[in-house]
N, C-alpha and C positions, 0 to 999 in steps of 0.2 A: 504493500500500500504506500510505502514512502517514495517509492518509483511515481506514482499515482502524484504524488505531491510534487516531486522534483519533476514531473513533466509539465506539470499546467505555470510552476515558475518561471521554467525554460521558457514556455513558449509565450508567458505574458512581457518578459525581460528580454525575449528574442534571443538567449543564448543557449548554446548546445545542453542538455542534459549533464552533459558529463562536467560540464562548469558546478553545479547545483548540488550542495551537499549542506549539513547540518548546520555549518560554520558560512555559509553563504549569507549577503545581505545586502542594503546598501554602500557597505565600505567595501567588496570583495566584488559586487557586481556593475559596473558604472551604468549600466542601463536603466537599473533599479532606482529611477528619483523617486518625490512625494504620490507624482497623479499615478503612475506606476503602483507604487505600493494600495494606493488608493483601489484603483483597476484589480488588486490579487485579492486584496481583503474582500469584493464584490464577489467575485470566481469563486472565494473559496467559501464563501459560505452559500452560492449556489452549488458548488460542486460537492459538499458534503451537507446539505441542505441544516444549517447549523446560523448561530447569530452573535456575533464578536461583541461586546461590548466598548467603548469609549478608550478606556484604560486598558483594555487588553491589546487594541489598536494599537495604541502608542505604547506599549511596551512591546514590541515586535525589532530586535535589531537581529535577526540572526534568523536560518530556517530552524534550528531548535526550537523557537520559539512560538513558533507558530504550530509545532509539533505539539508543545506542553499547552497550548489552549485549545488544541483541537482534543488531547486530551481530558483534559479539564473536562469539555465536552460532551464526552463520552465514546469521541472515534476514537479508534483504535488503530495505528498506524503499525502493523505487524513490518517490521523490519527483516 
């Protein structure tokens, strides 16, 4: 399922998959600005039909991060 995530990042950030790992973010990805981040946060709570909160939004610098609030969640991102 984390494939599942590192693919819809890739393809919103325009970079190859294999760029896209736990440690990826705005400092790792230069594609990755604010309307971008903006654009993922939408995707991913379509694509795991789920609903981010304010604060969880702006605590996002990393793809970990967005792992431990989809967990929070209750997705389960089997690695």
């Amino acid at each position: 399922m984390s494939q599942r995530l590192y693919s819809l990042i890739a393809k919103i950030m325009n970079v190859p998959v294999s760029q896209v790992n736990d440690e990826s973010g705005p400092g790792s990805i230069d594609s990755w600005t604010s309307f971008k981040g903006y654009v993922l946060l939408y995707e991913l709570e379509e694509e795991f039909k789920t609903k981010f909160t304010i604060d969880e939004a702006l605590d996002v610098k990393k793809v970990a991060d967005i792992k431990r609030h989809l967990k929070n969640h209750g997705i389960v991102l089997n690695d």
